[in-house]
C-alpha positions in Angstrom: 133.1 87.6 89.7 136.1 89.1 88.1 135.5 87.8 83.5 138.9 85.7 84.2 137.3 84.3 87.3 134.5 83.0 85.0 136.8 82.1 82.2 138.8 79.6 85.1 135.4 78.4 86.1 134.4 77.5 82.1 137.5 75.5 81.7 137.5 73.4 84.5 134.1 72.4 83.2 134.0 72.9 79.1 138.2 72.4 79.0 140.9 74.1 76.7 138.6 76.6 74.5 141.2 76.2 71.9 140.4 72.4 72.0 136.7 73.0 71.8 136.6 75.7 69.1 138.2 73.5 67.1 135.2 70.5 67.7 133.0 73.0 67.7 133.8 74.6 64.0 134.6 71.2 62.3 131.1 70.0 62.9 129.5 72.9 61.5 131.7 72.7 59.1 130.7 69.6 58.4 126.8 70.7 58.3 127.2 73.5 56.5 128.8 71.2 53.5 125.4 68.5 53.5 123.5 68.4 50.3 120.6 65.7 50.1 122.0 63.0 47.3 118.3 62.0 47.0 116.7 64.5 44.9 118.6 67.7 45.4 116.1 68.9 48.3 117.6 69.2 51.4 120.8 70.2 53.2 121.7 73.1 55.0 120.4 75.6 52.5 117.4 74.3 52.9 117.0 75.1 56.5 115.4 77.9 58.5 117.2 80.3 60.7 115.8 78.8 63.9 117.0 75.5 62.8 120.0 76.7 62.1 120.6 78.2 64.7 119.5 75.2 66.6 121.9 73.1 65.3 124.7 75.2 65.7 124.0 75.5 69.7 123.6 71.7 69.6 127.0 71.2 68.0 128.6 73.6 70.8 127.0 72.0 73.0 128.3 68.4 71.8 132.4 69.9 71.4 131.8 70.4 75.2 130.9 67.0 76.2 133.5 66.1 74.0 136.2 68.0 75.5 135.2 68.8 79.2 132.9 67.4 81.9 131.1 64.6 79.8 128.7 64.3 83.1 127.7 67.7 83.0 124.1 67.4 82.7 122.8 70.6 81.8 124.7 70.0 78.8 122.1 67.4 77.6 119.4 68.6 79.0 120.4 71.9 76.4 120.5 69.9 73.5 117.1 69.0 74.5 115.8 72.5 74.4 117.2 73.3 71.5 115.8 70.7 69.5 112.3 71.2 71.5 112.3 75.6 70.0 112.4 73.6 66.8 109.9 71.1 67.0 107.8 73.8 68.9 107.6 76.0 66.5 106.6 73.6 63.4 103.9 72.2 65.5 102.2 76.0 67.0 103.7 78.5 65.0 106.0 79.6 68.0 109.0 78.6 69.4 107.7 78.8 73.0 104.0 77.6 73.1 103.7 73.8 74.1 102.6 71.7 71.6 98.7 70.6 72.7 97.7 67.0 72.1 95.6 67.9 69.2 98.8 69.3 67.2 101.1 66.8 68.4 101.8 64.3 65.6 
């Protein structure tokens, strides 16, 4: 498969990339501007790299609901994931190790 081939086949499912870009960067935007109004602790400075990172994905991932195929499960199920590396890790120690029942909350 030819990269325009895959490019065609991306925005029949995630639409104009123009159009999700443009979702995509205004909620991280958005993030990247919190502050906590309660006590000054908080916000995205106050964030690891992992859940940054997390985040981010999570936000591409919602401009593409947004602006192609809001069906498209594997979109959701993504979001998911992301937010699961997170929680992973502050429960083990690792992004990929499973929670046991002991460490869960």
């Amino acid at each position: 498969m030819s990269a325009q081939d895959t490019l065609k086949a991306r925005q029949s499912r995630y639409g104009e990339f123009t159009d999700n870009s443009r979702i995509a960067q205004s909620l991280k935007d958005t993030m990247r501007l919190s502050t906590s109004e309660n006590d000054g602790d908080g916000g995205w400075h106050t964030l690891s790299p992992d859940q940054k990172e997390a985040l981010d994905m999570i936000q591409t991932k919602i401009s593409r609901i947004l602006t192609g195929v809001s069906d498209y499960s594997d979109n959701w199920h993504d979001i998911q994931g992301f937010a699961k590396l997170v929680e992973n890790r502050l429960l083990t120690g690792s992004s990929y190790k499973e929670p046991t029942k002991k460490a869960a909350r």
